[in-house]
HTML snippet that shows the backbone in 3Dmol.js (N, CA, C, O; Angstrom):
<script src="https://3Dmol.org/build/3Dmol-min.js"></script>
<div id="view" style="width:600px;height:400px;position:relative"></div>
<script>
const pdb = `
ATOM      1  N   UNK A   1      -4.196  -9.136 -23.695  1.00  0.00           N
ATOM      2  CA  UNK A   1      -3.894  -8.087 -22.747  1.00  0.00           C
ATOM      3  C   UNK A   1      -3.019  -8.660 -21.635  1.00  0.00           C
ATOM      4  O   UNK A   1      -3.438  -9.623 -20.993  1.00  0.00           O
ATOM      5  N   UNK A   2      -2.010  -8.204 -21.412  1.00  0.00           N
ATOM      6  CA  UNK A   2      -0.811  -8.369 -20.277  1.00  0.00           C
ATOM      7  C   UNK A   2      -1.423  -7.885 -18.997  1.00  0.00           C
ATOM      8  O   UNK A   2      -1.948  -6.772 -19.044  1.00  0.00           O
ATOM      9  N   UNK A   3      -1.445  -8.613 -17.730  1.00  0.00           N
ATOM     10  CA  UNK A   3      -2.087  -7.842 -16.703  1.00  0.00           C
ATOM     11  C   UNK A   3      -0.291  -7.202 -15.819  1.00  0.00           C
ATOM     12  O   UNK A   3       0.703  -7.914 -15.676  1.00  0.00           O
ATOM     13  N   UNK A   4      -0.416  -5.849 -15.425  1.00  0.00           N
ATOM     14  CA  UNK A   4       0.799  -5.232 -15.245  1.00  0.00           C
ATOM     15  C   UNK A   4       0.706  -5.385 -13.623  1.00  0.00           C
ATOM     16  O   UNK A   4       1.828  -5.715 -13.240  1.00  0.00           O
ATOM     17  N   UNK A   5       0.161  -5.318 -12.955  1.00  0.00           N
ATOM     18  CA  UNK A   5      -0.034  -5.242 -11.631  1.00  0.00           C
ATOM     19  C   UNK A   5      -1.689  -5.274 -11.116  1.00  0.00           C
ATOM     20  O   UNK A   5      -2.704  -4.979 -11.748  1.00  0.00           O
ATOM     21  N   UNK A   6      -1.537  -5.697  -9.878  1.00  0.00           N
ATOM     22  CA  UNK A   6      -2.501  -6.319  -9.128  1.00  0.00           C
ATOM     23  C   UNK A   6      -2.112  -5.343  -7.891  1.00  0.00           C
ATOM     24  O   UNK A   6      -1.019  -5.193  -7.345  1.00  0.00           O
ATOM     25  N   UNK A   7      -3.379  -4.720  -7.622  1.00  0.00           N
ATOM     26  CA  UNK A   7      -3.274  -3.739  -6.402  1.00  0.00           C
ATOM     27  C   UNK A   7      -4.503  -4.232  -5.303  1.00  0.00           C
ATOM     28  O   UNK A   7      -5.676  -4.266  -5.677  1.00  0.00           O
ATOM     29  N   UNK A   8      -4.105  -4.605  -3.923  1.00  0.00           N
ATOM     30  CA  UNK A   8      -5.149  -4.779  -3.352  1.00  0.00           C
ATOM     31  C   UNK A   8      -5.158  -3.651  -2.583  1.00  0.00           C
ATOM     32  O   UNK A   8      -4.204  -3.135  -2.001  1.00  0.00           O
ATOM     33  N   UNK A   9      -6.771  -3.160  -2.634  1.00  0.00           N
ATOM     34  CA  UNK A   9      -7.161  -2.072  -1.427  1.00  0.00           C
ATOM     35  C   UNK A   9      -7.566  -2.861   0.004  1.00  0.00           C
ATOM     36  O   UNK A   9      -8.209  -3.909   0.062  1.00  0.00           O
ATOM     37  N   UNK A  10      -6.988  -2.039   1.236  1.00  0.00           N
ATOM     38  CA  UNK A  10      -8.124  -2.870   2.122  1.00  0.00           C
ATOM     39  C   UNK A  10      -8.207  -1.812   3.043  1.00  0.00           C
ATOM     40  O   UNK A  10      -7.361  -1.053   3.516  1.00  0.00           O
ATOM     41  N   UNK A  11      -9.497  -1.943   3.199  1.00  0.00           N
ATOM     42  CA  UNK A  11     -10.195  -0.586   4.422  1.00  0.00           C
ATOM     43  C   UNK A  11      -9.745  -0.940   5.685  1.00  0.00           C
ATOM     44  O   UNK A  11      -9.820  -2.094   6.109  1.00  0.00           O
ATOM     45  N   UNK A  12      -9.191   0.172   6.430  1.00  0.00           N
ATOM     46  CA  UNK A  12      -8.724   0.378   7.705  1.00  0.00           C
ATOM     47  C   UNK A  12      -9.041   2.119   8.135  1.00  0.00           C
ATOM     48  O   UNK A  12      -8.978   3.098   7.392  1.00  0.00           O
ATOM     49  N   UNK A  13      -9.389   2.052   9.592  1.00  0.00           N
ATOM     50  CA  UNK A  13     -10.108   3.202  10.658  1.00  0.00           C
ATOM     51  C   UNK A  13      -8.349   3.714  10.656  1.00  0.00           C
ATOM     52  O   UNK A  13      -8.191   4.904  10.385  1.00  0.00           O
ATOM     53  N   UNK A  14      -7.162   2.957  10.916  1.00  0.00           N
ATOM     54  CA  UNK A  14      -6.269   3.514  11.562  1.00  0.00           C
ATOM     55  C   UNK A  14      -4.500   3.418  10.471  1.00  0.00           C
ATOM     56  O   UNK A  14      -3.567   2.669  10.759  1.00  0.00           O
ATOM     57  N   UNK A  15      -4.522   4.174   9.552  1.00  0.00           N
ATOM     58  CA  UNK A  15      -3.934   4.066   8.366  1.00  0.00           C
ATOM     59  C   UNK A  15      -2.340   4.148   9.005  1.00  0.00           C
ATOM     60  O   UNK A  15      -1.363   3.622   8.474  1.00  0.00           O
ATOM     61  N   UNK A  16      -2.328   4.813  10.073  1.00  0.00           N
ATOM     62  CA  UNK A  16      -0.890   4.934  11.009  1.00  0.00           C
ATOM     63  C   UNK A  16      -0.350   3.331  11.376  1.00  0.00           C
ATOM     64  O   UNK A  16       0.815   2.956  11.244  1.00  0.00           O
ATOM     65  N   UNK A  17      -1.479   2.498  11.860  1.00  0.00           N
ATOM     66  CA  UNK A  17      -0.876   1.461  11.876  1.00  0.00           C
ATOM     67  C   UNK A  17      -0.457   0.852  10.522  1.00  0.00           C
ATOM     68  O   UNK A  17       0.633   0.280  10.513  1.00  0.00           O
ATOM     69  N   UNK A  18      -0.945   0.880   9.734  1.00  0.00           N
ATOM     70  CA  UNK A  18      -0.638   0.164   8.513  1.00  0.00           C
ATOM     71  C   UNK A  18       0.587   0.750   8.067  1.00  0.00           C
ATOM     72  O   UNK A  18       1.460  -0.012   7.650  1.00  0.00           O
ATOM     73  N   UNK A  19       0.805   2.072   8.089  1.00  0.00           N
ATOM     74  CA  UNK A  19       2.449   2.678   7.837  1.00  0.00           C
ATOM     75  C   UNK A  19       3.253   2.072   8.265  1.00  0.00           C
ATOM     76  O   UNK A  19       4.072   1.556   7.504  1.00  0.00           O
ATOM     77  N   UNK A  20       3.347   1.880   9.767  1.00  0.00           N
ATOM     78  CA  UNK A  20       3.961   1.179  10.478  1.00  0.00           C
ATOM     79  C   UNK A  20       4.827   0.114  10.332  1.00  0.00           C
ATOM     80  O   UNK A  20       6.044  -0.009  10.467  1.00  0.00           O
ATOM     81  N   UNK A  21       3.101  -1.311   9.741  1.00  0.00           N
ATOM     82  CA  UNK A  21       3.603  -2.458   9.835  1.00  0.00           C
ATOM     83  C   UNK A  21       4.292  -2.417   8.466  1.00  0.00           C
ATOM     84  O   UNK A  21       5.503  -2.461   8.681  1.00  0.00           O
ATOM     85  N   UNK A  22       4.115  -2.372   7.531  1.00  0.00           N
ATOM     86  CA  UNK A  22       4.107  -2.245   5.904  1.00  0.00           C
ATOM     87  C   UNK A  22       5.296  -1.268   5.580  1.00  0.00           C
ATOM     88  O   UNK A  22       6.150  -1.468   4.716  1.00  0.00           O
ATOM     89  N   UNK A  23       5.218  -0.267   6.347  1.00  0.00           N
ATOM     90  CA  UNK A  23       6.824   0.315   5.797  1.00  0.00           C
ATOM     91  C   UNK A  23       7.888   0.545   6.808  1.00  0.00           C
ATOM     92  O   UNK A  23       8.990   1.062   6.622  1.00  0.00           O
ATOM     93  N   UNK A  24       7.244  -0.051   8.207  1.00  0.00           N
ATOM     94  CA  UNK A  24       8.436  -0.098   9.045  1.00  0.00           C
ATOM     95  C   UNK A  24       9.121  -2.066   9.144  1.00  0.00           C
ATOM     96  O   UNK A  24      10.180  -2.665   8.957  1.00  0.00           O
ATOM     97  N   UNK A  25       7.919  -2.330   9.488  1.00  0.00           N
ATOM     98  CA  UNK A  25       8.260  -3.750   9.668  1.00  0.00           C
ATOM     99  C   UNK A  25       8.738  -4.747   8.136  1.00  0.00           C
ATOM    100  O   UNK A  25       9.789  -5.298   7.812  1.00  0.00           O
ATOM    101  N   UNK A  26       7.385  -4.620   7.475  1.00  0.00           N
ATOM    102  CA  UNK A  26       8.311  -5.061   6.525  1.00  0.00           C
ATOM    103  C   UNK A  26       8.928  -4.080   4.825  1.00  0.00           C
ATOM    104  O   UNK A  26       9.167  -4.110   3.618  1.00  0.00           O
ATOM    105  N   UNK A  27       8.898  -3.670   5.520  1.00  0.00           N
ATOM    106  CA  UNK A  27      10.140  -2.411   4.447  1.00  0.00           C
ATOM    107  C   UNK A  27      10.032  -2.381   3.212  1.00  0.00           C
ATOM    108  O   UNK A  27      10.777  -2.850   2.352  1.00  0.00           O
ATOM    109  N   UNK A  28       8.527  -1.483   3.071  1.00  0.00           N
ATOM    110  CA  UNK A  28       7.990  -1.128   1.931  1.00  0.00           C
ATOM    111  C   UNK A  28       7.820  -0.012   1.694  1.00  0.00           C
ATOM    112  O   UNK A  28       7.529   0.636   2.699  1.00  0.00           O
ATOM    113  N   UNK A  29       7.882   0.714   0.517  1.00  0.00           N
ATOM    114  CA  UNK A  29       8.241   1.796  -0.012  1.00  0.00           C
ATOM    115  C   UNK A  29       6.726   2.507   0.028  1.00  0.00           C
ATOM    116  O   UNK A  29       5.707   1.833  -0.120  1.00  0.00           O
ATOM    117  N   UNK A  30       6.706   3.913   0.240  1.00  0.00           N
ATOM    118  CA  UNK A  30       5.260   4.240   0.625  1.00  0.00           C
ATOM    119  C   UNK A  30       5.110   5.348  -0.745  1.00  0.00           C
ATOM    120  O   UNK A  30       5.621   6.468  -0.700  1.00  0.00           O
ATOM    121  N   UNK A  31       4.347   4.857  -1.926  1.00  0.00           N
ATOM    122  CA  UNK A  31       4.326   5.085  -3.184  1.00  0.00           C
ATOM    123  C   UNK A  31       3.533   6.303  -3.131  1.00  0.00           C
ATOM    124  O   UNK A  31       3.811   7.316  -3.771  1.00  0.00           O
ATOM    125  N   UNK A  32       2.355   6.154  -2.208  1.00  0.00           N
ATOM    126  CA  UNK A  32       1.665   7.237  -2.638  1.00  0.00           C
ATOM    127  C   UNK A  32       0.667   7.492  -1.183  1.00  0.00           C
ATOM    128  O   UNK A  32       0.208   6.537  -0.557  1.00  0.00           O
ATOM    129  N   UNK A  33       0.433   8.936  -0.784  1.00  0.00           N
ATOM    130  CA  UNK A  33      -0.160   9.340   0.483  1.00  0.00           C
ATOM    131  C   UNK A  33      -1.007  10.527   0.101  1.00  0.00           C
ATOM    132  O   UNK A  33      -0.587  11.659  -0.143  1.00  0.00           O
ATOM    133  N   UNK A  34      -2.558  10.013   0.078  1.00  0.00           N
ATOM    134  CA  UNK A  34      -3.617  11.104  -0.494  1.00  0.00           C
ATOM    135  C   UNK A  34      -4.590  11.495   0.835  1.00  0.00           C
ATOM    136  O   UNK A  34      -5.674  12.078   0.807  1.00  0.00           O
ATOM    137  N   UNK A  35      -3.583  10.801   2.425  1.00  0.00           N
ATOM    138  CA  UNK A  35      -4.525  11.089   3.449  1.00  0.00           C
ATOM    139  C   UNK A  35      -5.663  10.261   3.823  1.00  0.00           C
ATOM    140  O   UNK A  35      -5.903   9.891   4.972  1.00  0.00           O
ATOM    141  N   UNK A  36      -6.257  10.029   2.923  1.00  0.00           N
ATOM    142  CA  UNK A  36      -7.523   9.150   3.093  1.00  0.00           C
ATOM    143  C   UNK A  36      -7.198   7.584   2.514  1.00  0.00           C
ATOM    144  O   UNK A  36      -7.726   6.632   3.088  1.00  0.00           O
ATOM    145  N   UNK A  37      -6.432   7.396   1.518  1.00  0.00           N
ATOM    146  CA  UNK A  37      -5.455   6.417   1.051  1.00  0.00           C
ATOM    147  C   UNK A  37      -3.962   6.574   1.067  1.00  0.00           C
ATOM    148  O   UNK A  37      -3.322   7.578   0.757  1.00  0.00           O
ATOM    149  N   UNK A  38      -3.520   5.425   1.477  1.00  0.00           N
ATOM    150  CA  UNK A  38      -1.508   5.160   1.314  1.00  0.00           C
ATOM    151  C   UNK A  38      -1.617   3.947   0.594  1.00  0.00           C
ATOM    152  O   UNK A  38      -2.573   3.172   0.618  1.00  0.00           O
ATOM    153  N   UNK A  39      -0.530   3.838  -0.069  1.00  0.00           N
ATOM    154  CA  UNK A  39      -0.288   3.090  -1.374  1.00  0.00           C
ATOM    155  C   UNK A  39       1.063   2.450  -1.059  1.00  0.00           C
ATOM    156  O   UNK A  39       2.003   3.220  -1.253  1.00  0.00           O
ATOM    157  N   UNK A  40       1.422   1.133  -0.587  1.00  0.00           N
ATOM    158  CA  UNK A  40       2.894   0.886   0.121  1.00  0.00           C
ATOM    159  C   UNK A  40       3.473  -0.249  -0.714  1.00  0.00           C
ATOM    160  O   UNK A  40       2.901  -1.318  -0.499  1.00  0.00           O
ATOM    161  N   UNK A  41       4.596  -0.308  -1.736  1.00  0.00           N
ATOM    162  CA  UNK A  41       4.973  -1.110  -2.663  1.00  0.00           C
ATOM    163  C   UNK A  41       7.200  -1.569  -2.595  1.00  0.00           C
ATOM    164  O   UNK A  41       8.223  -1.248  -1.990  1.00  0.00           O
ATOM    165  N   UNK A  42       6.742  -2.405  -3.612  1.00  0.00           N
ATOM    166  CA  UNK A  42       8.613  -2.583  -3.708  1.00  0.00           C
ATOM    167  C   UNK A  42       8.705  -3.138  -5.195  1.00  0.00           C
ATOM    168  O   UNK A  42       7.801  -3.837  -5.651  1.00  0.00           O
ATOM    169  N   UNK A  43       9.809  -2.804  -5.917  1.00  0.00           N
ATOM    170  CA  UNK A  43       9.861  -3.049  -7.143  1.00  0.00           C
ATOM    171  C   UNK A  43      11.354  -3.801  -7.166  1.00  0.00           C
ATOM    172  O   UNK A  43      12.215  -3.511  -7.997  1.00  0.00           O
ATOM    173  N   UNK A  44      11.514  -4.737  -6.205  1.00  0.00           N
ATOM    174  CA  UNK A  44      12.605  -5.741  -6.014  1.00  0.00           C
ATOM    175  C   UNK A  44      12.269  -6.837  -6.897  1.00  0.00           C
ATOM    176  O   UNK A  44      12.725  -6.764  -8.038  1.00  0.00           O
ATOM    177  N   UNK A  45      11.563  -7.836  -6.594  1.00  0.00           N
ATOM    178  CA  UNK A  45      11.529  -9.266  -7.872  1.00  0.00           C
ATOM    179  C   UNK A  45      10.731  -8.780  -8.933  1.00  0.00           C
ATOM    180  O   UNK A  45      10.977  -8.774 -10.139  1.00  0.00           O
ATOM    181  N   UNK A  46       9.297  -8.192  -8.040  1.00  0.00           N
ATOM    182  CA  UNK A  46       8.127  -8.058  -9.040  1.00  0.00           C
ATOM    183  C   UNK A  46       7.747  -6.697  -8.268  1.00  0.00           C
ATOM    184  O   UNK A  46       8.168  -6.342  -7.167  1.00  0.00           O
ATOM    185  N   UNK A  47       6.742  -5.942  -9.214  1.00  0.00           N
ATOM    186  CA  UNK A  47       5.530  -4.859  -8.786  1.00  0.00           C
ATOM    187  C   UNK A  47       4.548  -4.935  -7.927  1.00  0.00           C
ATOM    188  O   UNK A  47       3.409  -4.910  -8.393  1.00  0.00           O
ATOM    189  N   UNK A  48       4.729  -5.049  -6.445  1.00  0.00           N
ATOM    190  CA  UNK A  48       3.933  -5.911  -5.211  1.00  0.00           C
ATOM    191  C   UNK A  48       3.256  -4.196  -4.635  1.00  0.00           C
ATOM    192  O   UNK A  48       4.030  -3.350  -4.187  1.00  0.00           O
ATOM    193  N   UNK A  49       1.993  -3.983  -4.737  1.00  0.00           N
ATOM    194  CA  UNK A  49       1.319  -3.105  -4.649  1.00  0.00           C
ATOM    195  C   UNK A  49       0.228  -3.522  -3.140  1.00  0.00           C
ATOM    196  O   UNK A  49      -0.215  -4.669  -3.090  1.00  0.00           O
ATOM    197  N   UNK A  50      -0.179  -2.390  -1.840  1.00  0.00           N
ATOM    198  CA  UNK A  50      -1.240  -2.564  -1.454  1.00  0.00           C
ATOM    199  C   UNK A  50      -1.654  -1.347  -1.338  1.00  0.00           C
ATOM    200  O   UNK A  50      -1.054  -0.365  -1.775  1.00  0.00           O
ATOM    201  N   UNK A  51      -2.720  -1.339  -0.733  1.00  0.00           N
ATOM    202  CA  UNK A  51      -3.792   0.476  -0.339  1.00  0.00           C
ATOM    203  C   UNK A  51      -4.330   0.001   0.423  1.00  0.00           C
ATOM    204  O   UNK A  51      -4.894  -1.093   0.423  1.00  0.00           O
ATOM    205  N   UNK A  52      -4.179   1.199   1.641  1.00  0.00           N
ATOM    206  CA  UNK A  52      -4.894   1.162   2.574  1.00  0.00           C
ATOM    207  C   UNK A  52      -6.167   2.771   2.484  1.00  0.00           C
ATOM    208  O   UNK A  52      -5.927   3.800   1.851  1.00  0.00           O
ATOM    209  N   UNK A  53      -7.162   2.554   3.133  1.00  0.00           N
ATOM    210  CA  UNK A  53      -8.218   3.086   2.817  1.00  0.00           C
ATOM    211  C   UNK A  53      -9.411   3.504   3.689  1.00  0.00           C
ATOM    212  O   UNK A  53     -10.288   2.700   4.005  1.00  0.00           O
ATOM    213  N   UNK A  54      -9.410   4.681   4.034  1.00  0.00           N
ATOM    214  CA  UNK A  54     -10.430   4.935   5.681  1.00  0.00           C
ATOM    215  C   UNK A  54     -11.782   5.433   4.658  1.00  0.00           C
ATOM    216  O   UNK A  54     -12.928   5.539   5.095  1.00  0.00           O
ATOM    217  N   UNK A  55     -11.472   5.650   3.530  1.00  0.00           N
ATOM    218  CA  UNK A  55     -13.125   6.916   3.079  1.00  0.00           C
ATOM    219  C   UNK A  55     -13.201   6.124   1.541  1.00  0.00           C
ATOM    220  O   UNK A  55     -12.172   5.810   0.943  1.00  0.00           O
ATOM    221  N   UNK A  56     -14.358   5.897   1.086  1.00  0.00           N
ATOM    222  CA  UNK A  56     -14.313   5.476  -0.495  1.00  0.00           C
ATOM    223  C   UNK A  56     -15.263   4.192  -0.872  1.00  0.00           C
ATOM    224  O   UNK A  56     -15.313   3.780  -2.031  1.00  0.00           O
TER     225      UNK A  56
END
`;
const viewer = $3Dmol.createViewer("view");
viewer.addModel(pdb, "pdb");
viewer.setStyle({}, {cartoon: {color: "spectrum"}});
viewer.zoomTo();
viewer.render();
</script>
């Protein structure tokens, strides 16, 4: 089995900051926004995945 990507979740109260740092500062693509999770990635060298996470 090929592992395709590696996603880390990490719980945060304040998901605005994490927009911020992650797709303002360092300029990551914001894959996916379910409100309670954001999903902020780049498909430049490799498939670099994180989640941020207030409920779950």
């Amino acid at each position: 089995m090929k592992v395709k990507r590696i996603v880390a979740n990490v719980e945060t109260q304040n998901i605005s900051k994490a927009r911020y740092f992650y797709g303002e500062v360092l300029g990551l693509d914001q894959l996916m926004d379910m409100g309670f999770i954001a999903t902020y990635g780049s498909n430049e060298k490799m498939d670099t995945q994180i989640s941020f996470l207030s409920e779950g």
